[in-house]
C-alpha positions as CSV (number, residue, x, y, z in Angstrom):
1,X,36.6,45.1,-4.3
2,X,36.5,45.4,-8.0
3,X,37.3,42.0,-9.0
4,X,34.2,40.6,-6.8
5,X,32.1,43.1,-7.3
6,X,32.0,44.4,-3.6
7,X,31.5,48.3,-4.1
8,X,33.1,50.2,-0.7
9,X,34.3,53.2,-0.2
10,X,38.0,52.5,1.2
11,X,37.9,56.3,2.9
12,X,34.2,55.4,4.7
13,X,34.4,55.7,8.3
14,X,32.9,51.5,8.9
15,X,30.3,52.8,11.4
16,X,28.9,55.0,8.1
17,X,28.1,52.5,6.3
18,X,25.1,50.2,6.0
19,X,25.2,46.7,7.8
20,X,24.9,45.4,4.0
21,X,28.3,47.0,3.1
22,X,29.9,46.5,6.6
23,X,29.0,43.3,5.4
24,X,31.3,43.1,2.2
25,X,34.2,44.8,4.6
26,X,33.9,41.9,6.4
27,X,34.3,39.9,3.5
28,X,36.8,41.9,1.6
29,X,39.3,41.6,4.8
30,X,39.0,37.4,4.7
31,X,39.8,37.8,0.8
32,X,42.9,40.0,1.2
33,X,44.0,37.6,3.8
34,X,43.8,35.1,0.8
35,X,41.5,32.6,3.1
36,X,40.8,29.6,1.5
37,X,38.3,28.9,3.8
38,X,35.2,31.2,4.5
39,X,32.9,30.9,7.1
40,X,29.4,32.5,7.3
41,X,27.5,32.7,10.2
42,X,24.0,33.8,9.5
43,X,25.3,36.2,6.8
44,X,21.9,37.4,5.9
45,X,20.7,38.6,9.1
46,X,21.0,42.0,8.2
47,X,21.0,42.6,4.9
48,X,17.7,43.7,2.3
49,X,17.2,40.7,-0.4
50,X,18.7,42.5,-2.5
51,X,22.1,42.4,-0.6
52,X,21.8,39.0,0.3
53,X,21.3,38.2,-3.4
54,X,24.2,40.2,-4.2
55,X,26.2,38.3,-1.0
56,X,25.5,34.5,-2.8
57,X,26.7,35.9,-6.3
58,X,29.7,36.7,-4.6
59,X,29.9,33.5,-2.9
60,X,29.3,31.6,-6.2
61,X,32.1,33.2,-7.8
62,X,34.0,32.1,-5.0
63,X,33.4,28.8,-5.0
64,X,33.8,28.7,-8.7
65,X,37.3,29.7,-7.9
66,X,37.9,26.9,-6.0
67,X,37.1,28.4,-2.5
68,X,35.5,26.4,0.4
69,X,32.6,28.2,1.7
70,X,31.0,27.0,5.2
71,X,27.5,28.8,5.6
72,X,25.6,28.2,8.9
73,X,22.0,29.0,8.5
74,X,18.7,28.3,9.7
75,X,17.0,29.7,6.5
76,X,16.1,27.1,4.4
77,X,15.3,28.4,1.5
78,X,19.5,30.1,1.5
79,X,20.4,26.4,2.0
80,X,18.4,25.0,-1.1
81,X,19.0,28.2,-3.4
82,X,23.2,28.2,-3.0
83,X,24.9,25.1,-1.2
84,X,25.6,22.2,-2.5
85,X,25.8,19.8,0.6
86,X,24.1,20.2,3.6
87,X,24.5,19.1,6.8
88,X,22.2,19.1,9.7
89,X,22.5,19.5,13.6
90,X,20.5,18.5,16.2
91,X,21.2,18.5,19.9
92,X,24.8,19.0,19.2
93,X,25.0,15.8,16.9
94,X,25.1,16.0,13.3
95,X,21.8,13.9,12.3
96,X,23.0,13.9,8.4
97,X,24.9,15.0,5.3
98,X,23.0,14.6,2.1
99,X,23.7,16.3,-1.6
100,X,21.2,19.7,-1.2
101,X,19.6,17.8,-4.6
102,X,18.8,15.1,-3.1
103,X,16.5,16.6,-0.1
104,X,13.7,19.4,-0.2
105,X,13.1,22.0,2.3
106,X,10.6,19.5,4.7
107,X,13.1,16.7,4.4
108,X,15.9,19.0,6.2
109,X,13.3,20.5,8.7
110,X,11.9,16.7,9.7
111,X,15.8,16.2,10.2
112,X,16.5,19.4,12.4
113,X,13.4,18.4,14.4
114,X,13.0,14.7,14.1
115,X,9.3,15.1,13.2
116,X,7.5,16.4,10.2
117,X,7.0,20.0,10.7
118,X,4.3,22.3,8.6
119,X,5.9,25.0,7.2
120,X,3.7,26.8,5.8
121,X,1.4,29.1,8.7
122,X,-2.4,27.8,8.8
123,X,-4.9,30.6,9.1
124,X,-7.8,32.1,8.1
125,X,-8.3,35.6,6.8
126,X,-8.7,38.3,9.1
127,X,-12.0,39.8,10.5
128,X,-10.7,43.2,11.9
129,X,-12.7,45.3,14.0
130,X,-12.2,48.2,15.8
131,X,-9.1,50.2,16.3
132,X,-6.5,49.1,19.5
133,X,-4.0,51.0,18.6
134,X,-3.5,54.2,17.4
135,X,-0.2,56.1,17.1
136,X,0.1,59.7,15.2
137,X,3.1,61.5,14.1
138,X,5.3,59.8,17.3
139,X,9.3,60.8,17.0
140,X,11.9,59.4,19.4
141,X,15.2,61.1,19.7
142,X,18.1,59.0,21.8
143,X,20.5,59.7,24.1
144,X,23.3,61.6,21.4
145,X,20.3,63.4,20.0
146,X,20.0,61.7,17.1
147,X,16.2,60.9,15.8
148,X,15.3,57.4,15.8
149,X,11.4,57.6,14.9
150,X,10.3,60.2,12.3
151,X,7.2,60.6,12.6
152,X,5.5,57.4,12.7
153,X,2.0,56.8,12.2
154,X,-0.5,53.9,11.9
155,X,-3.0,51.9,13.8
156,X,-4.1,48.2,14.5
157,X,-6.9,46.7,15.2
158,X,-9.0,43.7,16.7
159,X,-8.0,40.6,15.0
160,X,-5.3,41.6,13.2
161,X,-1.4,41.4,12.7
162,X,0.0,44.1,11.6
163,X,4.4,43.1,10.6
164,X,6.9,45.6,10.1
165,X,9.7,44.6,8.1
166,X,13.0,46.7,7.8
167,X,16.5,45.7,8.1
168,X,17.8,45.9,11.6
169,X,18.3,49.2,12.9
170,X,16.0,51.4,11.1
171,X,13.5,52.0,13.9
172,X,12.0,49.3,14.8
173,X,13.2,48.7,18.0
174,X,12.5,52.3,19.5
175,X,9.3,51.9,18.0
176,X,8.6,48.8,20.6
177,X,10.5,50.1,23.3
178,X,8.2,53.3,23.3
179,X,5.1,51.5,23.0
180,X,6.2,49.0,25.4
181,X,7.2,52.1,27.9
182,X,10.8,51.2,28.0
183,X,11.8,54.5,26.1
184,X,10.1,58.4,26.4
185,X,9.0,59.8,22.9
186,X,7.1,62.6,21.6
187,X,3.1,62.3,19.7
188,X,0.2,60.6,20.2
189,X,-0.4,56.6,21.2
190,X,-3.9,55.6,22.0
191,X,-4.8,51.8,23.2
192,X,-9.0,51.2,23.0
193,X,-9.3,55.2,22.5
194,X,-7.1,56.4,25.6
195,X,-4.0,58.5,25.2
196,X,-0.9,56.6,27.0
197,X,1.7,59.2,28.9
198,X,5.1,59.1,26.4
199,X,7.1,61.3,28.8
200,X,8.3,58.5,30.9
201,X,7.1,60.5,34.1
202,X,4.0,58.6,34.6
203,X,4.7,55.7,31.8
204,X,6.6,52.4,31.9
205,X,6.2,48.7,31.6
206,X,4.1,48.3,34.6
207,X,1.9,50.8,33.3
208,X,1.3,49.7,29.8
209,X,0.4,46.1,31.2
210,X,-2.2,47.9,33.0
211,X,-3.7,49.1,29.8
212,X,-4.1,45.7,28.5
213,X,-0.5,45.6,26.7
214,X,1.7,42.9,26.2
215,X,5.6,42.5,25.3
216,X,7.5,40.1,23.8
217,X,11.4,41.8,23.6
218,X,13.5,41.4,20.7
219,X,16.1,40.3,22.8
220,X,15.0,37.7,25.4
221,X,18.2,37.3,27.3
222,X,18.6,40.9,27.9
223,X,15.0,42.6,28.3
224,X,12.8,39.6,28.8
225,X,14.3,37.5,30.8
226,X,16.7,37.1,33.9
227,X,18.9,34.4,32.8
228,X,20.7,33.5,36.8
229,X,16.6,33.6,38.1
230,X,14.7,30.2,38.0
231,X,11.9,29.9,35.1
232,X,9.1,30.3,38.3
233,X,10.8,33.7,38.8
234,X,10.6,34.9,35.6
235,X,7.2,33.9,34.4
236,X,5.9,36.2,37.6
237,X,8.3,39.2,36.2
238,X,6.2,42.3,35.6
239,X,3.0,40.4,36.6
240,X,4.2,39.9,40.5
241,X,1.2,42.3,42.0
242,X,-1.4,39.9,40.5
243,X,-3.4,38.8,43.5
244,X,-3.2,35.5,42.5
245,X,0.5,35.7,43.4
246,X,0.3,37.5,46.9
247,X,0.1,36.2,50.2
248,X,-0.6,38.4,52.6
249,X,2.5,41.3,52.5
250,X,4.3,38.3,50.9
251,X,4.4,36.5,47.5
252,X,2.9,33.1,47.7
253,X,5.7,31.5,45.4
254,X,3.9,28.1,45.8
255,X,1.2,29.4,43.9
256,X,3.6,30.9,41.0
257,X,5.6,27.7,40.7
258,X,2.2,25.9,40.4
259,X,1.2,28.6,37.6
260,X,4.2,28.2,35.5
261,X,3.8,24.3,35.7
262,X,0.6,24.8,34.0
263,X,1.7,27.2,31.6
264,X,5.2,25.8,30.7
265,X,2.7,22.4,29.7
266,X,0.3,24.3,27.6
267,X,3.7,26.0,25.8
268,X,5.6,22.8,26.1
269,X,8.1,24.1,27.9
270,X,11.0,21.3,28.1
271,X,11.7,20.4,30.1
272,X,9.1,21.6,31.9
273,X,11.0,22.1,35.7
274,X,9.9,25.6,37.0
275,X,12.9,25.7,39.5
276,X,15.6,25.2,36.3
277,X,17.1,28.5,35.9
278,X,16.5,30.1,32.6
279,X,20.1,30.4,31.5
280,X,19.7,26.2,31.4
281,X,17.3,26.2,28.6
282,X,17.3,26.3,24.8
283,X,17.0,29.6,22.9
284,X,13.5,28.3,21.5
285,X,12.2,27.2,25.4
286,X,13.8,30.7,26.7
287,X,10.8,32.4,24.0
288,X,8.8,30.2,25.0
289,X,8.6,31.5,28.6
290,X,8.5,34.8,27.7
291,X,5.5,33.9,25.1
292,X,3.6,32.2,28.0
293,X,4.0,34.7,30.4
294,X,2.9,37.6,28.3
295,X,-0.2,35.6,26.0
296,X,-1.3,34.3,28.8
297,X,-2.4,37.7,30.4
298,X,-5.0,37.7,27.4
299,X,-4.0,41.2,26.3
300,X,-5.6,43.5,24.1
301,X,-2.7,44.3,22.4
302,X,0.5,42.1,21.8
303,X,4.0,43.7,21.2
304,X,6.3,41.1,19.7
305,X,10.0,42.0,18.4
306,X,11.6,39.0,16.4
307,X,9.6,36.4,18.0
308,X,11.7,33.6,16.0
309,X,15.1,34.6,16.4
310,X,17.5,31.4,16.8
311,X,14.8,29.2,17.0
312,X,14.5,26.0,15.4
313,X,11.7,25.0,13.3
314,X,10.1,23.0,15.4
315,X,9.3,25.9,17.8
316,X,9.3,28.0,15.3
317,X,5.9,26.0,13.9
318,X,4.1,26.1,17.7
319,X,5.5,30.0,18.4
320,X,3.5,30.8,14.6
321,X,0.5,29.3,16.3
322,X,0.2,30.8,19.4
323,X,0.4,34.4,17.6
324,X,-2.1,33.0,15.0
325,X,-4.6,31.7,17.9
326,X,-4.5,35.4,19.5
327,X,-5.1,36.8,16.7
328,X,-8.5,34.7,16.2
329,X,-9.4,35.8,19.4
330,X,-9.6,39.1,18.3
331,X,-6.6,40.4,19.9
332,X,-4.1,43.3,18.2
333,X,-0.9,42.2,17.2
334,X,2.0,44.3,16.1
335,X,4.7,41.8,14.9
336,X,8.3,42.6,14.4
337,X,10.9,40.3,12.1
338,X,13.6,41.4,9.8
339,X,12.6,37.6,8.3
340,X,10.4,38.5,5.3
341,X,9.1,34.7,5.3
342,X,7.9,35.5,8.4
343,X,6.5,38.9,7.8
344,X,4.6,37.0,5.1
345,X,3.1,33.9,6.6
346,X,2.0,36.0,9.7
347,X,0.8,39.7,8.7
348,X,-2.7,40.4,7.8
349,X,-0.7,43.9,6.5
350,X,2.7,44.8,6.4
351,X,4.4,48.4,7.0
352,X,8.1,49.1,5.8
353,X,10.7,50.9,7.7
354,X,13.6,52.8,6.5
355,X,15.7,55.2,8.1
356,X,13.2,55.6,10.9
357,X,10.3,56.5,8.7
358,X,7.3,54.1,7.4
359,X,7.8,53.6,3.8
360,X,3.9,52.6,3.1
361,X,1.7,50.0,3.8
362,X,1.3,46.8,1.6
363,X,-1.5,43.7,1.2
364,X,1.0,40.5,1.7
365,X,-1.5,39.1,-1.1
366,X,-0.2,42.2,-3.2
367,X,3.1,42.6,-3.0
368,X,6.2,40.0,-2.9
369,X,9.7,40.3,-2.0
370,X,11.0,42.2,-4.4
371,X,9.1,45.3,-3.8
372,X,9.6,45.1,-0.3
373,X,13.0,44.8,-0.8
374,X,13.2,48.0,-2.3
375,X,11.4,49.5,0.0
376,X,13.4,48.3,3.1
377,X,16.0,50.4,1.1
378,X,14.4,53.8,0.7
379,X,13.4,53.1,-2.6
380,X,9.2,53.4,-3.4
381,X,8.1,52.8,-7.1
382,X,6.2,55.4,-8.6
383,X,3.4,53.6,-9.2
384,X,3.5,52.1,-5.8
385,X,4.0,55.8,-4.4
């Protein structure tokens, strides 16, 4: 741990530390094994920009010692900052190897998605209006009694995103799974000037989509999606009372599957068979149907945890989109993402989470990486304060 620079307490219990020095355990044991070869698989997932800067000074050192570092990635901007070759997959076929020198960040993208792809979000400032969502002093404690949510408090409005950023794990989830009703809390959460029930006596999902709120899970394959059910099935999940689906004391499943044909075109959807299960899609088409079902339903107020988690760029660009074009319609969006890029190109404000608490509020024009950074770490400057 001394000679690279990876500071751990050997008597820490590994469930006391944070995921950025679990991190360096993970590393410290392949070291002590003497591995010649490490392999990194989405190292940074987890970990503040700080830690991840301190994570590829450890991995130059190693390289400069004549180790062979493999680092799979999908963020481009780790690729061009610290390899040296890369080498690109698509479809299960490596499309290329080039010297990282030789390429730029929208030659590898145009080679994961065999198109050009615009990286950068398009958008227009906001024009907020009045308040959707309001949520004062709300506290979640889970099942061993610890307390998740510390008193959270902030609001978002028409026409708006709103990201949180945070490393994994410091509230963020709860903080959807209440408003989404999945979990029971404690405070105040108002949608268009109503109180919502936080008891979980007369509140869940079913509920909340009754108030004009919309989900998209952090996880799809466990909370948004059934993967052994067909994509038909799924894209009726939570919305099966509509009407529109009934027929007579019956579900009219013709007219679902002819639903989800339309929307699985408008979200290009591919392929686009309603009866394939949703286990037999990619990652990015899986969000996809989630996306569709839940934008589609025109809410007042879209939830959305991680909404480009092991996606490629390609869906990555249209998913971006979609969120942008709700927004423009005047919707409320409260956006997720432990990817700061992302955070960036999307929030019209961003709020910081630590430890279960909000950390402040920050113009993305105002601020950059390095104060957030800190931030996601506990730490507010002075003059920031």
């Amino acid at each position: 741990a001394k000679e690279y620079g990876l500071d751990v307490d050997p008597d820490a219990i590994v469930e006391n530390l944070s995921v950025g020095h679990q991190q360096r355990v993970e590393i410290l044991k392949a070291l002590y094994r003497q591995a010649d070869i490490l392999i990194l698989d989405e190292p940074t997932g987890v970990l503040t920009p700080a830690e991840a800067d301190q994570l590829f000074r450890i991995l130059n050192r190693l390289r400069e010692e004549g180790k062979t570092i493999i680092l799979i990635t999908h963020k481009l901007r780790e690729i061009m900052d610290t390899t040296d070759t890369v080498s690109v997959m698509r479809r299960g076929e490596m499309t290329a190897t080039v010297k990282t020198s030789d390429t730029s960040p929208a030659g590898l993208a145009e080679l994961m998605v065999g198109r050009k792809v615009l990286l950068q979000v398009d958008k227009v400032p906001a024009t907020p209006k009045e308040t959707v969502l309001e949520v004062e002093n709300l506290r979640v404690v889970d099942e061993k009694g610890v307390e998740r949510l510390k008193g959270i408090s902030l609001d978002v409005k028409a026409g708006e995103i709103l990201g949180i950023a945070g490393v994994a794990g410091n509230g963020q989830s709860e903080l959807l799974e209440v408003l989404g009703g999945i979990t029971s809390g404690t405070g105040v959460i108002r949608v268009n000037g109503q109180d919502i029930d936080l008891t979980g006596k007369f509140s869940d999902g079913q509920s909340r989509r009754a108030r004009g709120i919309a989900h998209v899970p952090e996880d799809r394959q466990r909370e948004g999606l059934i993967m052994d059910y067909m994509a038909w099935e799924n894209t009726a999940f939570g919305y099966h009372r509509d009407p529109a689906y009934q027929s007579g004391i019956l579900m009219n499943n013709a007219a679902i599957r002819a639903d989800t044909e339309e929307k699985m075109e408008r979200f290009d959807v591919r392929p686009p068979n309603p009866r394939l299960t949703a286990k037999n899609f990619s990652g990015g088409n899986q969000q996809k149907i989630v996306l569709a079902r839940e934008i589609e339903r025109n809410p007042d107020l879209l939830l959305v945890g991680q909404p480009t988690r092991g996606v490629d760029i390609g869906a990555i660009e249209f998913i971006h989109q979609q969120i942008v074009a709700l927004r423009d319609q005047g919707k409320a969006i409260l956006l997720v993402s432990v990817e700061l890029d992302e955070i960036f190109a999307l929030s019209d404000r961003i709020a910081v989470m630590f430890d279960g608490q909000l950390m402040g509020f920050r113009d993305p024009a105002k601020t950059d990486e390095k104060e957030l950074g800190l931030m996601m770490a506990g730490v507010v400057e002075e003059e920031a304060a």
